[in-house]
C-alpha positions in Angstrom: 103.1 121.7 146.1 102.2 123.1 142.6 100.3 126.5 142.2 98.5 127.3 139.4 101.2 129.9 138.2 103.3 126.7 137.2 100.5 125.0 135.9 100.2 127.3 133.3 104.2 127.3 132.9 104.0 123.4 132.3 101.2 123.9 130.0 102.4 126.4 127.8 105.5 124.8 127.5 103.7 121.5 126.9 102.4 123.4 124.5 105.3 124.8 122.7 107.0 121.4 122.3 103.5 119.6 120.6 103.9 122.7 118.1 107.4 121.7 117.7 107.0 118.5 117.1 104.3 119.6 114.4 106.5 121.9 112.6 109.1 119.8 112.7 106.9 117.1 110.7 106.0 119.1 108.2 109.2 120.7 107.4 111.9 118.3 107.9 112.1 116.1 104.6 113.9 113.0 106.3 111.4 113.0 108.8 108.0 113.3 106.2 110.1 110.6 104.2 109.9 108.7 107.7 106.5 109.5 107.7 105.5 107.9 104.6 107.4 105.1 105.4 105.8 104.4 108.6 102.3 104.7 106.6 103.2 102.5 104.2 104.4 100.1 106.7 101.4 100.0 108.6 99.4 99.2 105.3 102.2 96.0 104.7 101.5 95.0 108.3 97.7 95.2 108.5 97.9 92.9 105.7 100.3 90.5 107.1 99.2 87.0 108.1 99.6 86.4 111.8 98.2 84.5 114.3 96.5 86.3 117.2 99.8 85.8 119.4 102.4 86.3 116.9 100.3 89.8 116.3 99.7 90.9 120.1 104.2 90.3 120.6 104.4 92.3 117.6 102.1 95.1 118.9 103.3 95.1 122.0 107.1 95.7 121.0 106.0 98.4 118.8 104.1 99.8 121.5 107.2 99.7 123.7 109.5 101.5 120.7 106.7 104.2 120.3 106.5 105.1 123.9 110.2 105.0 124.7 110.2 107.3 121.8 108.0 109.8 123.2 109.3 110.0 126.6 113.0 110.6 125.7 111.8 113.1 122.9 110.1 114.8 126.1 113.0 114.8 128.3 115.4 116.2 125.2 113.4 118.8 124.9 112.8 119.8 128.6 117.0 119.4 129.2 116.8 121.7 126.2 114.7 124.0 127.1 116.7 124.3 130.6 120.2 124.5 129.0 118.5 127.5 127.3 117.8 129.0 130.4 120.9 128.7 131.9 122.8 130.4 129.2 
């Protein structure tokens, strides 16, 4: 069982990697670039043409891309964290 010692532990370091990821988009040129892109791309896609399925399988696999994104970007950067801590 959790106490609310780790609670604050998960937190903060919940924390730190949001501000990370932040910083990261801010500062990193390939990933503003990536940015823009993605803005752009949204625009292009809004605009596109589809029919009410074709649109839905479309979502749907970005959804999928988007959230396997996030949750391996959160493990990295737990496993990081720990190999940090057991230097």
């Amino acid at each position: 069982m959790y106490n609310v010692t780790e609670f604050k532990i998960c937190d903060r370091v919940e924390k730190m990697r949001l501000n990370s990821i932040k910083e990261i988009s801010e500062e990193a040129s390939d990933i503003r670039q990536d940015n823009e892109d993605l803005a752009m791309l949204k625009i292009i896609y809004e605009h596109l043409q589809l029919s009410d399925h074709d649109r839905a399988v479309v979502d749907d696999y970005i959804f999928c891309l988007k959230s396997r994104a996030q949750r391996m970007e959160q493990h990295i950067y737990y496993a990081g964290m720990m190999d940090s801590v057991n230097l």
